[in-house]
C-alpha positions in Angstrom: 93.8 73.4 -24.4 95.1 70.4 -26.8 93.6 66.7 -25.8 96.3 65.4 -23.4 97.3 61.5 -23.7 94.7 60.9 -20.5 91.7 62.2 -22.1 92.8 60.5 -26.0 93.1 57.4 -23.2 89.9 58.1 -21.9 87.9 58.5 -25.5 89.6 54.7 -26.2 88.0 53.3 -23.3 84.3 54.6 -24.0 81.7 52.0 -24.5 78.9 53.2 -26.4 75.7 51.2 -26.2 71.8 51.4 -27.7 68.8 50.5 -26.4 68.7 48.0 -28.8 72.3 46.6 -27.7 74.1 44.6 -25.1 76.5 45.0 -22.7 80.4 43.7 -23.7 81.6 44.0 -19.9 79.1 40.9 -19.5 80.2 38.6 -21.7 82.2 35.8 -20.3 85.5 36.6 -19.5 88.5 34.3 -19.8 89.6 32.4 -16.3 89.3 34.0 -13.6 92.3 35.3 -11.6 92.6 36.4 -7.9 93.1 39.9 -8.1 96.3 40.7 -5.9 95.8 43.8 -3.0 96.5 46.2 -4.9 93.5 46.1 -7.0 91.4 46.3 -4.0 93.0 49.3 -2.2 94.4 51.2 -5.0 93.0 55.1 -5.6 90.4 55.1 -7.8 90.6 55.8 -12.2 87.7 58.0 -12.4 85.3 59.1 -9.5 82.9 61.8 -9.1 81.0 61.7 -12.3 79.0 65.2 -12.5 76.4 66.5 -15.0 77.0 70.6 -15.9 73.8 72.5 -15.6 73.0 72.0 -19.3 73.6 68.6 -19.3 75.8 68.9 -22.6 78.9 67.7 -20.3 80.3 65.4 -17.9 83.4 66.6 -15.6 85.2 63.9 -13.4 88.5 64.0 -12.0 90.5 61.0 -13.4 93.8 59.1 -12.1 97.1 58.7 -13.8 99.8 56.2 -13.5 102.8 58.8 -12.9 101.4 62.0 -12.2 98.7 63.7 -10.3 94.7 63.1 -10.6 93.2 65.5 -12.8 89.9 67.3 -13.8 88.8 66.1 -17.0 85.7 67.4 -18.8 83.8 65.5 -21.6 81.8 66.7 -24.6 78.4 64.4 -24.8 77.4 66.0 -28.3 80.9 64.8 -29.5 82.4 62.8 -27.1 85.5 65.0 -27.3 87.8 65.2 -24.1 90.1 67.9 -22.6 92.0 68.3 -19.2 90.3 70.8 -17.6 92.6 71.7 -14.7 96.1 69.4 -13.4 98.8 70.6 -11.2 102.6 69.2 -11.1 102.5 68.7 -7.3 98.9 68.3 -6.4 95.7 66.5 -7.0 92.1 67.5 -8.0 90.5 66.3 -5.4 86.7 67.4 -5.5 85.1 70.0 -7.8 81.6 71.1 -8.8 80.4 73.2 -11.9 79.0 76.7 -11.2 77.4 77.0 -14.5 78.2 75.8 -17.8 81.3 77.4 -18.7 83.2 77.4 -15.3 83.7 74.9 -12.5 85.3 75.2 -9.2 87.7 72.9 -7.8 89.8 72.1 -4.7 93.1 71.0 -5.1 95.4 69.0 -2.3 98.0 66.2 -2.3 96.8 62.4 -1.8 100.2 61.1 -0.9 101.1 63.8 1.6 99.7 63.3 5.3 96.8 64.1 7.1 97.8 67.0 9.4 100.2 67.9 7.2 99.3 72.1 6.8 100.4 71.3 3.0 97.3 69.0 2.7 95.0 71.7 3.1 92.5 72.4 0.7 93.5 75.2 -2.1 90.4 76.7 -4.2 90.3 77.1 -7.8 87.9 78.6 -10.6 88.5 77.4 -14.0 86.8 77.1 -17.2 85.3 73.9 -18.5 87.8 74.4 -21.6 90.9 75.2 -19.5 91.3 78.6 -19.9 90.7 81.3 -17.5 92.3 79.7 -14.2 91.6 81.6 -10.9 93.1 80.5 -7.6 90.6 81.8 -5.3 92.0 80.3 -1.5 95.3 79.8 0.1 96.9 77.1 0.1 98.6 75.3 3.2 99.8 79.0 5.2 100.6 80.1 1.4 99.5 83.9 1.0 97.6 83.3 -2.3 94.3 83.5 -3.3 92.0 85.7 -2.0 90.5 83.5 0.9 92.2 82.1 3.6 93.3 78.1 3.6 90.3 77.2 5.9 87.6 77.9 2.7 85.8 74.4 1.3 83.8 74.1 -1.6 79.8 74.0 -0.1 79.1 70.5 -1.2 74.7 71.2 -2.1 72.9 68.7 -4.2 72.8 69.8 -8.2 74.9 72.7 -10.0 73.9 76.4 -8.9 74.2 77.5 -13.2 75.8 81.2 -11.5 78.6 82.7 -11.5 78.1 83.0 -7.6 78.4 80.1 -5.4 78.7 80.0 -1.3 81.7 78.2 0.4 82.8 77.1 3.5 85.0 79.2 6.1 85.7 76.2 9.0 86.2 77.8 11.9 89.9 76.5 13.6 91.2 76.6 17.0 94.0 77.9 16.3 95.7 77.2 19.7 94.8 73.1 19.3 95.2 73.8 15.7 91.9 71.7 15.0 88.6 72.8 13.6 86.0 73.8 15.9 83.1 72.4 13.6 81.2 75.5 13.2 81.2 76.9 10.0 80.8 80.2 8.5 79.4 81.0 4.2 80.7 83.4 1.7 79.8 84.1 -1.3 81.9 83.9 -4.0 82.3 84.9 -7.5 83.9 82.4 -9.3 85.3 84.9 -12.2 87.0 87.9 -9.9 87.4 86.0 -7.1 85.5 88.3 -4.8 83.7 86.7 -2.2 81.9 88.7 0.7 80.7 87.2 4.2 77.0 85.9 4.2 74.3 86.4 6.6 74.2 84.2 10.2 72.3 83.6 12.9 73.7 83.9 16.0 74.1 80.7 16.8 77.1 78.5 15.5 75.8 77.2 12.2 77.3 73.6 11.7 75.8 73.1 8.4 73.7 74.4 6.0 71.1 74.2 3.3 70.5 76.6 0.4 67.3 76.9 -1.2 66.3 76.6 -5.0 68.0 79.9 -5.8 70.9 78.9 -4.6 70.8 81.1 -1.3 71.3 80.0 2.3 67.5 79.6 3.9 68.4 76.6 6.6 71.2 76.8 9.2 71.5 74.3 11.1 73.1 74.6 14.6 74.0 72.3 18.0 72.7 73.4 21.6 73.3 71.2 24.3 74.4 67.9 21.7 70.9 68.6 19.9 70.4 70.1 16.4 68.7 73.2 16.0 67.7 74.2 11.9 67.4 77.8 12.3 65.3 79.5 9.1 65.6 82.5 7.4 62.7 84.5 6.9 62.2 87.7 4.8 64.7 90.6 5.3 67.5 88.7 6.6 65.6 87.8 9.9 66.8 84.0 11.2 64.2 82.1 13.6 63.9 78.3 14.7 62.4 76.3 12.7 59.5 75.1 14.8 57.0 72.3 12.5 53.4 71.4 14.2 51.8 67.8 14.8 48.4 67.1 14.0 47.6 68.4 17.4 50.4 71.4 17.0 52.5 70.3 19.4 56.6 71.0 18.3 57.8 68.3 16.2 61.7 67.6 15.3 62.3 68.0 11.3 65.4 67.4 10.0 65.4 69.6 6.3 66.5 68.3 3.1 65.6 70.5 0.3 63.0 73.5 -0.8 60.8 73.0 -3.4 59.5 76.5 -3.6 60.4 79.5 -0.9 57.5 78.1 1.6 58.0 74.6 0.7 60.3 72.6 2.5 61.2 68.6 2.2 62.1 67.3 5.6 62.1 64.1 7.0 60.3 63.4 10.3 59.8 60.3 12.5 56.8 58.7 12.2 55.8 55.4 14.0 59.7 54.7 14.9 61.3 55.4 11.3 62.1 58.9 9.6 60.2 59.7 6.6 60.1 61.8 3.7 57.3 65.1 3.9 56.3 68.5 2.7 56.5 71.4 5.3 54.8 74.1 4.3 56.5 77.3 5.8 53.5 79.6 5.8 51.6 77.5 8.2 54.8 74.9 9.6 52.3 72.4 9.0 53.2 68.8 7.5 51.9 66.9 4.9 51.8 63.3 4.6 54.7 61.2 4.3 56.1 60.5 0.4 57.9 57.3 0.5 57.7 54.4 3.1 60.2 52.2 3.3 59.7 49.3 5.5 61.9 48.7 8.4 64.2 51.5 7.2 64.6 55.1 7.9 64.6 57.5 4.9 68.3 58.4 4.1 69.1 59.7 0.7 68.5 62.7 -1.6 65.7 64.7 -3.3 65.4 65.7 -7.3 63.9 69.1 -7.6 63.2 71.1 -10.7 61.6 74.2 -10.8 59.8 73.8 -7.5 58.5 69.9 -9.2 59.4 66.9 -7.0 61.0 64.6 -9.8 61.6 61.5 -7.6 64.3 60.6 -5.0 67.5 58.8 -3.9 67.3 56.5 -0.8 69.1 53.7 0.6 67.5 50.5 2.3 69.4 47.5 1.8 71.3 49.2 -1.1 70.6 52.0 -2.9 67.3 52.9 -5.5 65.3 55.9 -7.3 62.1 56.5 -6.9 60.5 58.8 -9.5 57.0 60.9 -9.2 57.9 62.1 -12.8 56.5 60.3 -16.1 59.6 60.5 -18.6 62.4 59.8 -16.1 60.5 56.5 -14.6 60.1 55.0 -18.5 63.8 56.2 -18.6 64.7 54.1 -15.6 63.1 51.2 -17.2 64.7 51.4 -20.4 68.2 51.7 -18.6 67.7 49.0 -16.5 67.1 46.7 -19.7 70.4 47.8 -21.0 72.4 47.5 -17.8 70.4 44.4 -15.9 71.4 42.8 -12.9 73.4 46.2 -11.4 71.6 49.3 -9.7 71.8 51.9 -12.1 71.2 55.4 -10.2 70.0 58.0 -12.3 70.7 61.9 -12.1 69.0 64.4 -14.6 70.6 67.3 -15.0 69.8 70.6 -13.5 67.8 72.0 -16.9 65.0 70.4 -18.2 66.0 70.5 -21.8 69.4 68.9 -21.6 69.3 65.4 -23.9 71.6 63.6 -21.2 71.0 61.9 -17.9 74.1 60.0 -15.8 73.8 56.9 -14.6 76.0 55.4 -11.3 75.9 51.9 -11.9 77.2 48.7 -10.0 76.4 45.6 -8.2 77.7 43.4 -5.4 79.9 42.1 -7.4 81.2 45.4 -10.0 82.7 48.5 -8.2 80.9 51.6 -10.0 80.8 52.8 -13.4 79.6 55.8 -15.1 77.6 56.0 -17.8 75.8 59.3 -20.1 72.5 58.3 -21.6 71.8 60.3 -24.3 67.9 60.2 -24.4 66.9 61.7 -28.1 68.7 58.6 -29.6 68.4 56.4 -26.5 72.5 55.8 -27.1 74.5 54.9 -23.5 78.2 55.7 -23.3 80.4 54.3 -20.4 82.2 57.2 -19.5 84.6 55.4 -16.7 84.7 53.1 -14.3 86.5 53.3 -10.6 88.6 50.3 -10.3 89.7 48.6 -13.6 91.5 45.9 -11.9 88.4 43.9 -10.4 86.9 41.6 -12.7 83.3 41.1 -11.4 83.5 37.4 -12.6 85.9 36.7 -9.9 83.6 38.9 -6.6 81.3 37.1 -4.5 77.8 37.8 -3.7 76.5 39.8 -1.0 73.1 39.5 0.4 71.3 41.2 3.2 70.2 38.6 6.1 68.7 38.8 9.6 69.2 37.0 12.8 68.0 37.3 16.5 70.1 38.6 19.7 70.0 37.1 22.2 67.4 38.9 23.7 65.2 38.5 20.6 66.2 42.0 18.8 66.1 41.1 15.0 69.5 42.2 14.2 70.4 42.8 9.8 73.2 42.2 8.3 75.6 42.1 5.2 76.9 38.5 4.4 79.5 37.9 1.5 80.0 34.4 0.8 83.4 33.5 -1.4 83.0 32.0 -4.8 84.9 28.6 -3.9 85.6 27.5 -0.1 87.1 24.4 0.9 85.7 22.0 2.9 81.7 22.6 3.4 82.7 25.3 6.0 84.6 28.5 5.5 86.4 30.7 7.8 84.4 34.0 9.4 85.8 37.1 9.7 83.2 39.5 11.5 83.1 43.0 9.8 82.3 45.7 12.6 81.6 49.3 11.1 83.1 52.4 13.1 80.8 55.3 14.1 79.4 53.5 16.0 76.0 55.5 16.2 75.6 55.5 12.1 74.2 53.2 9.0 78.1 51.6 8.3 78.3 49.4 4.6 75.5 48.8 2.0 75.0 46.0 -0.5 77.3 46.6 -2.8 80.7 46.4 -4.0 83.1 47.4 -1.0 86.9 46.8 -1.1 87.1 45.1 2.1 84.2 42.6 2.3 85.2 41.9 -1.5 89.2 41.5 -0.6 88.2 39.0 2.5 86.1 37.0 0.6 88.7 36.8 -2.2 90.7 35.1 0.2 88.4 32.5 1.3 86.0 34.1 3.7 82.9 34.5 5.2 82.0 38.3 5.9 79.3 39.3 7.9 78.6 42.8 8.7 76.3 43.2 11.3 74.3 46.4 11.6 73.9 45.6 16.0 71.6 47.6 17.9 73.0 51.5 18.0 73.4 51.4 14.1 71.3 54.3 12.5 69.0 53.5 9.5 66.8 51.0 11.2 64.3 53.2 13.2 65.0 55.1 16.2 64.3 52.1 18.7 67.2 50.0 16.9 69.4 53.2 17.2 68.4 53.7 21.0 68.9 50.0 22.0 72.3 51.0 21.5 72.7 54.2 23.8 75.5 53.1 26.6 75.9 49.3 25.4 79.9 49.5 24.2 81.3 46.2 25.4 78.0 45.0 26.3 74.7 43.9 24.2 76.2 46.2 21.2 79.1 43.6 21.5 76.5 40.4 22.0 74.8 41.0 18.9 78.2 40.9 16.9 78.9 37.2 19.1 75.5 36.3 18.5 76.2 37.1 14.5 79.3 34.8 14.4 76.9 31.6 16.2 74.3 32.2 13.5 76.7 31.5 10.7 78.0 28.6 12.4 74.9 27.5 12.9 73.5 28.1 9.8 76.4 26.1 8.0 78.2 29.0 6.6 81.0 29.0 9.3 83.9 27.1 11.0 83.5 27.3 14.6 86.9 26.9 15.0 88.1 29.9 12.6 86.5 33.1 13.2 87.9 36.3 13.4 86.6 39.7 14.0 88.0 43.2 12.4 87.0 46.4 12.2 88.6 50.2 12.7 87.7 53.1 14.9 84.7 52.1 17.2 84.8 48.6 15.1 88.6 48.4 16.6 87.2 48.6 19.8 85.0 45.9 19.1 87.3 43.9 18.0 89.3 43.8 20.8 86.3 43.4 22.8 85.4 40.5 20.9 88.8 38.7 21.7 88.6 39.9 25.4 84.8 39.2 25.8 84.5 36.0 23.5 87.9 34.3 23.1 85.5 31.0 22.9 83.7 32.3 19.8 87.0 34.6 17.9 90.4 33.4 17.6 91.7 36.1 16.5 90.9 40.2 16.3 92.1 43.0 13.6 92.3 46.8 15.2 92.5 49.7 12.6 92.7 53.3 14.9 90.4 51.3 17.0 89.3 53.2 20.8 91.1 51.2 23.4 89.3 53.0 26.5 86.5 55.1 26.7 87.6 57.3 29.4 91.1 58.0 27.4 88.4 59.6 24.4 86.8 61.6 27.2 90.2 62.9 28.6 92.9 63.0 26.1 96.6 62.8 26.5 98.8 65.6 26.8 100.9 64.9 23.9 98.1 63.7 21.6 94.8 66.3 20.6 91.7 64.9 20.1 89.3 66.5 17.7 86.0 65.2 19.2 84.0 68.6 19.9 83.7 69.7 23.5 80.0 69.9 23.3 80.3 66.2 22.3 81.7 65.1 24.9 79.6 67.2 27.4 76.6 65.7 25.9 76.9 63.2 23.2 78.5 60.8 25.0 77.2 60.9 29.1 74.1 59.8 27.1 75.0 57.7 24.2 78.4 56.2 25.8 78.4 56.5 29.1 79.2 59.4 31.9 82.6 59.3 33.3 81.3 59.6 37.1 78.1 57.8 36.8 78.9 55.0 35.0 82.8 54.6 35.9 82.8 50.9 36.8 80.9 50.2 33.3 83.5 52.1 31.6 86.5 50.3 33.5 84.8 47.0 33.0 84.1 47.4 29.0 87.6 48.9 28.5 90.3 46.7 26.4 92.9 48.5 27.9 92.1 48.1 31.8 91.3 44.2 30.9 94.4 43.6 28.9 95.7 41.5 31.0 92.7 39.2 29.9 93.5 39.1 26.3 95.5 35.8 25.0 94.1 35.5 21.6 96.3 37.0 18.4 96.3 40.6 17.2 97.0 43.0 14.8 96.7 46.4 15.1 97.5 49.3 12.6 97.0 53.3 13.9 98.1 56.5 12.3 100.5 59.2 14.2 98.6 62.0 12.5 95.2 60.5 13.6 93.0 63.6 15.6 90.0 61.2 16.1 91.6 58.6 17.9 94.8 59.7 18.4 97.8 56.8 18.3 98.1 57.1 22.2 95.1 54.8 22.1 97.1 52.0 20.8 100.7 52.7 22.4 99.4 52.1 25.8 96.9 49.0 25.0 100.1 47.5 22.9 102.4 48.4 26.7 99.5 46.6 29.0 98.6 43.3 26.7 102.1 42.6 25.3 103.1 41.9 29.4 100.4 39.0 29.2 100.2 38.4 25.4 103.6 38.0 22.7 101.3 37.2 20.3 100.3 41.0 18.8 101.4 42.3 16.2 101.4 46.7 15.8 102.2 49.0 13.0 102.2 52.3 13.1 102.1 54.7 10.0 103.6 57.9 10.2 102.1 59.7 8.0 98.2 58.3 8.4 95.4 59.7 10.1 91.7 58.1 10.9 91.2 56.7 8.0 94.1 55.1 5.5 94.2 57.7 2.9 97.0 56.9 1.5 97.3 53.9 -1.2 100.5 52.4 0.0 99.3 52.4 3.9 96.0 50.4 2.7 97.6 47.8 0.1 100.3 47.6 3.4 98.0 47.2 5.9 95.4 45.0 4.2 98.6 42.9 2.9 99.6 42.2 6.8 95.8 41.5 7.1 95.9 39.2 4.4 98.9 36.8 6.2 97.7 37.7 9.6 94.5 35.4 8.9 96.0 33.2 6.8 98.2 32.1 9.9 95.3 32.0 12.3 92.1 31.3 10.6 93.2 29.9 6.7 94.4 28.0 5.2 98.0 27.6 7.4 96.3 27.9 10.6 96.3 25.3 13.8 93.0 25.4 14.8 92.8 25.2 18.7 
């Protein structure tokens, strides 16, 4: 296929540096500018960097100004470029190779809604070259393909190098026309297009994890709200995965990735915090934990190459690589002398002989960039980059902090501090992740934090008790504290910045979207002494309406979720009713007086719009001064562009009127 005017585009923008050299995005740019929205919120240029099993090229899919993302593949030996795979109406929107010739992709529409049946996912083979296309899966109810529209690529860690792979068949309910969150393998060949169902257990798998041949050893399965790994033995036989203490009694592993076929990397907790260790699936005995990361639970990835432990991925206040293996720790070194003051993760490729390693690199202040390093002549090429628009000159800095509750819990967080602020106090907006029972941001570029502090502000994200990735006992103090000491520790976050000179008492705001919605209105219902103002994006209004539904609206929070997930973690209907009532921004709206802005998709299945609609009904009787958009075609998250530069626009004059620099401070 003839170089198309994206990929010449693309070979103009490579920066090729030696190990000798420096880096040109670090010299000193001209004055700085405020970047407007869009640079924030736009889609990314190039994301999804990957290595092919050889290592001699680099596919990403890569944006273009009028038509639709493509999948562009890259020649390291030569630096050539070709479009590997584009469509007229639809956008490459993940991929992975399957060896070195061929890659699979999935294509869908980034500008069409969620829920649309048009959005879902259509599977494609196609040479690295262009040649050779294959549509292997339907797509929307179109009868094409050999596989229904419910198949997904089987996103595993590393290319299989096979003209086989295994994919996803999502089980749906076809009557709520939501899937059921099981999900069935098949595998496929990736040149005929023939695919045939693999072997189950007879549980429900949920997940799964292939082994270093590339075969399905690890199915992982829900009973009761708990996960249950089921293994596969010889001959097809499937038991529970059952790993001995010290003093063999049962202990919980949660598998990562086999080493050999009776090795298995899990992690395990161990003194509070999940670690890192060898199982050994002759005896289901453990070994001794790899990696300790203090005050953090292991969460990250394993590099494995014929049945050697290269090193690991892992996140603890941002991300890093650890390696066990000689060459690729001097190669870390060497790469972080040619790209200082930015983490630079490393990814060899899948064979040991390829020349090339890739390199993710960015900073608090630079969104990522991808680089090849091309180790025979120590030569580093910048391949991409995701947001061009963002000059790093003009981000602020992000660093991790800590402060007590209330109650004395230490509680971390993310604060971003704004280049220039007026005054010797700025104004605070308090960042609450959704989830809520999950890790939420890491230092490092984000477009929110980054956009708020443009603007002037303070950001702290709290990570408040019921966040994951701080040991189970920070994770438990959480269980049924929604409204409560979950919603102290973000109050308790906005005093410490006041106190600790950062903050205006008199302008703070708090934001977030999903359970961070709810918090926010929480905050303004709970704390109108501390927040002046709160931001809702597809935030719960009331837990009982997320236990219960609405006839008109379908929520896709699993049954079993609800039957046992949240009694325990949330709160029970029955048993804990008055909490519920108490803790719920829709009952108390009559309480709320403070300013808000809210923003919910129709198409949302999480938390479906009927969440806002009747909180908007109850607080607007008491309270004129709300503000509510709704997008028609959104869902949970703003997928589309234009609904986040919109939104994030409103956000941008919504705090400027309450909290900035045009605000009457009460």
């Amino acid at each position: 296929m003839p170089i198309s005017k994206v990929a010449r585009a693309l070979l103009a923008s490579l920066l090729v540096l030696t190990a000798s050299g420096a880096v040109a995005q670090q010299d000193a740019p001209a004055k700085p500018q405020i970047a407007p929205v869009s640079a924030f919120f736009a889609n990314p240029d190039f994301v999804q960097a990957a290595l092919s099993p050889s290592g001699k090229y680099l596919a990403a899919i890569v944006s273009h100004a009028t038509e639709h993302d493509r999948l562009v593949v890259i020649d390291l030996e030569t630096l050539k470029a070709n479009v590997a795979a584009h469509f007229a109406l639809d956008d490459v929107s993940e991929f992975q190779w399957a060896n070195d010739e061929r890659l699979v992709l999935t294509a869908g529409n980034k500008n069409i809604p969620v829920g649309v049946i048009e959005a879902a996912a259509g599977l494609f083979a196609v040479n690295r070259d262009g040649s050779k296309p294959l549509q292997l899966a339907a797509r929307g109810w179109k009868e094409w393909g050999k596989l229904p529209w419910n198949t997904y690529l089987l996103k595993q860690p590393g290319a299989q190098n096979s003209e086989f792979i295994y994919v996803e068949h999502r089980n749906v309910d076809k009557e709520a026309g939501i899937f059921t969150g099981t999900v069935d393998l098949k595998k496929l060949n990736v040149v005929t297009g023939e695919a045939a169902w693999a072997n189950i257990p007879s549980a429900d798998p949920i997940g799964w994890v292939l082994d270093q041949h590339g075969e399905p050893r690890i199915a992982l399965t829900r009973l009761q709200g708990s996960m249950i790994p089921y293994l596969r033995r010889e001959a097809g036989k499937w038991e529970v995965l059952a790993a001995k203490g010290p003093d063999n009694s049962p202990l919980f592993v949660r598998p990562l990735a086999f080493a050999s076929d009776n090795l298995l990397y899990v992690t395990s907790p161990i003194d509070d915090k999940a670690m890192v260790r060898a199982l050994d699936l002759a005896t289901m005995k453990l070994g001794e934990p790899l990696i300790e990361l203090d005050g953090y639970d292991f969460d990250g990835e394993l590099f494995i190459r014929d049945g050697k432990l290269l090193g690991m991925r892992y996140t603890t206040e941002g991300d890093g690589n650890m390696w066990f293996d000689a060459e690729l720790k001097a190669l870390q070194a060497d790469i972080d002398k040619l790209l200082p003051n930015t983490v630079n993760l490393i990814t060899p490729a899948k064979e040991a002989s390829s020349k090339n390693v890739l390199i993710y690199s960015y900073s608090d202040r630079q969104p990522p960039a991808y680089y090849a390093y091309r180790k025979d002549v120590r030569q580093l090429v910048k391949v991409g980059q995701q947001l061009s628009q963002i000059d790093p000159a003009t981000q602020a800095k992000q660093t991790m902090v800590a402060y007590k509750a209330r109650d004395g819990m230490q509680i971390p967080a993310l604060l971003t501090l704004p280049q220039k602020s007026v005054g010797s106090k700025s104004p605070l907006v308090v960042l609450v992740h959704g989830g809520p029972y999950h890790r939420g941001s890491k230092w490092g570029w984000n477009p929110e934090s980054q956009f708020l502090a443009s603007r002037g502000y303070v950001v702290l994200e709290p990570f408040f008790r019921g966040s994951t990735g701080f040991g189970t006992k920070h994770f438990k103090a959480g269980w049924k504290q929604w409204g409560l000491k979950m919603q102290d520790d973000l109050a308790d976050g906005a005093r410490w910045a006041v106190d600790n000179g950062y903050a205006d008492s008199r302008r703070i705001c708090i934001a977030g979207a999903s359970y961070g919605g709810y918090a926010a209105l929480m905050g303004v219902l709970k704390d109108p002494d501390i927040f002046q103002c709160a931001v809702n994006w597809a935030g719960v209004t009331d837990i009982e309406l997320l236990y219960t539904g609405h006839w008109l609206y379908t929520s896709d929070l699993p049954a079993e979720w609800k039957q046992y997930g949240m009694p325990l973690l949330v709160g029970d209907l029955e048993k804990d009713a008055a909490q519920l009532k108490a803790t719920s921004p829709l009952e108390q709206a009559q309480r709320i007086r403070r300013p808000i802005l809210m923003g919910y998709g129709d198409s949302d299945h999480r938390v479906p719009i009927v969440h806002g609609k009747l909180f908007l009904r109850e607080v607007r009787a008491y309270n004129r001064k709300v503000e509510f958009t709704e997008y028609d075609d959104e869902g949970h998250s703003l997928k589309l562009a234009k609904n986040r530069i919109d939104f994030w626009t409103r956000v941008e004059k919504f705090l400027d009127k309450h909290i900035g620099a045009a605000a009457k401070t009460e």
